[in-house]
C-alpha positions in Angstrom: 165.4 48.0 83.0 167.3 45.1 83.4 170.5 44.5 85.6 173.5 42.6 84.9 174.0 39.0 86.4 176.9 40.5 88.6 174.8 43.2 90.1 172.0 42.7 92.5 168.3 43.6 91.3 167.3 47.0 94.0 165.2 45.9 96.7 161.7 47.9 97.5 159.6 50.2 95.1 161.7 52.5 92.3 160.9 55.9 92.5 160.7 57.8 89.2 160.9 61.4 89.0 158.5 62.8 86.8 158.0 66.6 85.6 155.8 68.5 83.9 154.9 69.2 80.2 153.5 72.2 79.6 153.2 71.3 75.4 151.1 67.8 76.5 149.5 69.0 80.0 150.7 65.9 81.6 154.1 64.5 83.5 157.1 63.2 81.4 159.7 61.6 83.0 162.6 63.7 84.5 165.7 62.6 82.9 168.2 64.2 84.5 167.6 62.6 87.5 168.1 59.1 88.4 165.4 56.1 89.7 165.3 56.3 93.4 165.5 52.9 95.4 165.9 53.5 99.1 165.9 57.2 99.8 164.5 59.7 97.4 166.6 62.8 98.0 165.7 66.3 95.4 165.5 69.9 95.9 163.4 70.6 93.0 160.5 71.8 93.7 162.2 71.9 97.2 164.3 70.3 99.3 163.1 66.9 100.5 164.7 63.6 101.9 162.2 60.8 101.9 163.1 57.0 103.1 161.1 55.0 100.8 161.4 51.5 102.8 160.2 53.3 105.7 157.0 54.5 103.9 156.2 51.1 102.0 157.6 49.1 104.5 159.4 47.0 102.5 
């Protein structure tokens, strides 16, 4: 996706939530929820906060 010239590309790895498809048998993307860049925060399937820079170290 790209970003305007006024906006600053995200730093470190975009995290895509993906869910799945029962019709394929494989993982679609999710959506409803948006691309994660520093901290990937969900509940489904249960509540977790993960700092992604931290965990690449990027």
């Amino acid at each position: 996706m790209p970003y305007p010239l006024d906006h600053p590309r995200p730093r470190g790895v975009p995290i895509r939530p993906l869910r799945p498809c029962s019709e394929t048998r494989s993982y679609i993307p999710a959506p409803m929820h948006p691309v994660h860049h520093d901290k990937l925060v969900t509940d489904i399937p249960f509540p977790v906060e993960i700092d992604i820079n931290a965990l690449t170290g990027f």
